[in-house]
C-alpha positions in Angstrom: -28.6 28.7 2.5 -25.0 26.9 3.4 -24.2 24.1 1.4 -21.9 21.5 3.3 -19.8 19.4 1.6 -19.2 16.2 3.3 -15.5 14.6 3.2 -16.3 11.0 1.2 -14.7 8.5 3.9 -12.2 6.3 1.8 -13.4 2.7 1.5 -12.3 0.4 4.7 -9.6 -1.6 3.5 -8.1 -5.3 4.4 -4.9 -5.5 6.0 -2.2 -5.7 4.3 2.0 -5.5 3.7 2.9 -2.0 1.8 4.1 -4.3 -0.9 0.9 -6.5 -1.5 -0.5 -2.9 -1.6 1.8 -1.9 -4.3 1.4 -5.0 -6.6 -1.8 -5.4 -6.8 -2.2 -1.5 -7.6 0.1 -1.9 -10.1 -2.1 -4.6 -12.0 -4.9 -2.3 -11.0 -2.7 0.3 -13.1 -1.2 -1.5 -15.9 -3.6 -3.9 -17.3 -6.2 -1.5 -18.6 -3.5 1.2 -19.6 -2.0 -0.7 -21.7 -5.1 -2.3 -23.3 -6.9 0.5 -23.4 -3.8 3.0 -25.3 -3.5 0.4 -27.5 -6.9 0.6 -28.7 -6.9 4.2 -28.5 -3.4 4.3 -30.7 -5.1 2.1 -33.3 -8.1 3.6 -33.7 -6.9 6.4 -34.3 -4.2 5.7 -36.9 -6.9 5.4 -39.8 -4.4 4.5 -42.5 -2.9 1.5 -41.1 -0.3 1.4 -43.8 2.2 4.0 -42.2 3.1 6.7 -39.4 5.0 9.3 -38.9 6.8 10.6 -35.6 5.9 14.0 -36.0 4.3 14.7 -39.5 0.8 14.7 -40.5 -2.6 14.1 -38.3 -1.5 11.0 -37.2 2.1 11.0 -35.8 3.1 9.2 -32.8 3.7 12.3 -31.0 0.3 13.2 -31.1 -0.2 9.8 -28.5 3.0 9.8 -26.6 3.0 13.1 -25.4 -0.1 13.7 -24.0 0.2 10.4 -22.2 3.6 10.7 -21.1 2.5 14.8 -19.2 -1.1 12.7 -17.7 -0.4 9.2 -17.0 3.0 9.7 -14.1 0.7 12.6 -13.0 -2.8 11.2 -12.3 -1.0 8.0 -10.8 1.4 10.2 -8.6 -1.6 11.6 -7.3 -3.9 8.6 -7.1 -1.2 6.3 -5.4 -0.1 8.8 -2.6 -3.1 9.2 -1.8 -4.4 6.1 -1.5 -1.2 4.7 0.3 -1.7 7.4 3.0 -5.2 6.7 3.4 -4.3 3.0 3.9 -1.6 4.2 6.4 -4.5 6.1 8.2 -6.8 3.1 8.6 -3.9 0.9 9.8 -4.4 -1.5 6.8 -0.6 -1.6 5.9 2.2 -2.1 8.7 3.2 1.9 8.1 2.1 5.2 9.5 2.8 8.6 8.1 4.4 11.5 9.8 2.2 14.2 11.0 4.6 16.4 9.8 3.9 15.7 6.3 2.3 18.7 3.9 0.4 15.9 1.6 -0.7 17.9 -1.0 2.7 20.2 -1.1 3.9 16.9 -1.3 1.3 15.0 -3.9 1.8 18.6 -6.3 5.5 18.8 -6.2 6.1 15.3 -7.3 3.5 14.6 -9.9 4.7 18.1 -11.7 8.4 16.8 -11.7 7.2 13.5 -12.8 4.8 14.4 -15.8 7.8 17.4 -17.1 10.3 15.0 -16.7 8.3 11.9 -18.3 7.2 14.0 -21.1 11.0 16.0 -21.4 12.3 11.9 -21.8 9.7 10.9 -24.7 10.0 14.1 -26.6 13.9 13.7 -26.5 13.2 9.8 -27.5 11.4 10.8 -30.3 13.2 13.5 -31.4 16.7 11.3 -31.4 15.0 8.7 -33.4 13.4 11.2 -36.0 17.4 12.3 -36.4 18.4 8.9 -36.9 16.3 8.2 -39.5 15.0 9.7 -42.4 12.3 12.3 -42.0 10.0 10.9 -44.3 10.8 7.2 -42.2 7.6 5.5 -42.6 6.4 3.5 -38.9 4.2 0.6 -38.8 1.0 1.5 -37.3 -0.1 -1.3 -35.4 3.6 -1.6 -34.5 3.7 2.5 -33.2 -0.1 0.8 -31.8 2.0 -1.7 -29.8 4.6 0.2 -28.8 2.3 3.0 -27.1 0.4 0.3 -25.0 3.5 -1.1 -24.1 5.2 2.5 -22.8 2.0 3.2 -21.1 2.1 -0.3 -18.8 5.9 1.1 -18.3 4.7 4.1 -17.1 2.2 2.6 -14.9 4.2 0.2 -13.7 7.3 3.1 -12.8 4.7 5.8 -11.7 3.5 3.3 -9.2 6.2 2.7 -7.4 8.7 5.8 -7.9 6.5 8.1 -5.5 6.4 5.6 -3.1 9.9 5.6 -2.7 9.8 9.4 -1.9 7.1 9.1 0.6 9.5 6.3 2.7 11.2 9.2 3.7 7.7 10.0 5.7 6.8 6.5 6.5 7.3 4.6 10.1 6.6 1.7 11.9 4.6 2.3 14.5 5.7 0.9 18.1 3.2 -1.3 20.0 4.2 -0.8 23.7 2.6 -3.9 25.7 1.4 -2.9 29.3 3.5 -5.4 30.8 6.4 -4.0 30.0 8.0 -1.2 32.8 11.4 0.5 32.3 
């Protein structure tokens, strides 16, 4: 016995401009990222008196990091993909290139993105661990605030950013009325 899987038809969307498209993804994105990180980052400082950046079970690395390699790499993904499938059903004013390897595309990008996200943060970190003392003691709910704050950043950045790579692959399509004769 085969098993089939059927291909799940994106839901029909509204039209729209490529930038309505874009901003309200972006609220899609950042509102609950940055609620939700920050509730995350302070439940799981249990001592609310003090961090660290990299010491101890509950350093600020141990937050950042993972969220900077997963959050530019699930929205690359999520946002190509659901730009092109707009572009497919004619609900934004753009059409994609036939040309275009999507997934060659979709992989190389949100790879680059999450190493070179998580490369930045680590770096960040790492300078201000240098500049201060290593036994620098970090407000919790601060480090709490801070880490909801990068992620709505991020989402806000990893919305737009692979957009502007798959322009390159965008056109207008041309509407050619019958009346017209060359």
């Amino acid at each position: 016995m085969k098993f089939k899987i059927k291909k799940v038809q994106p839901k029909p969307l509204k039209k729209t401009t490529l930038n309505r498209f874009l901003r309200k993804r972006m609220l899609i994105y950042a509102l609950p990222n940055i609620f939700f990180n920050f509730i995350i980052a302070y439940a799981s400082f249990n001592e609310l008196g003090y961090t660290h950046f990299f010491a101890g079970t509950q350093c600020l690395a141990r937050l950042t990091l993972p969220m900077a390699i997963f959050l530019p790499v699930v929205l690359t993904i999520d946002i190509i993909k659901r730009v092109t499938d707009a572009a497919s059903q004619n609900a934004i004013e753009f059409a994609v290139d036939d040309q275009l390897n999507l997934k060659k595309l979709m992989t190389k990008l949100s790879i680059l993105h999450g190493l070179i996200t998580v490369s930045l943060i680590l770096s960040s970190l790492l300078f201000a661990q240098y500049i201060l003392s290593e036994f620098y003691k970090l407000d919790a709910a601060a480090m709490a605030f801070l880490v909801g704050i990068l992620a709505g950043l991020l989402s806000v950045v990893f919305t737009y950013l692979p957009i502007l790579q798959l322009k390159k692959y965008l056109y207008k399509p041309i509407m050619i009325s019958p009346n017209e004769s060359y």
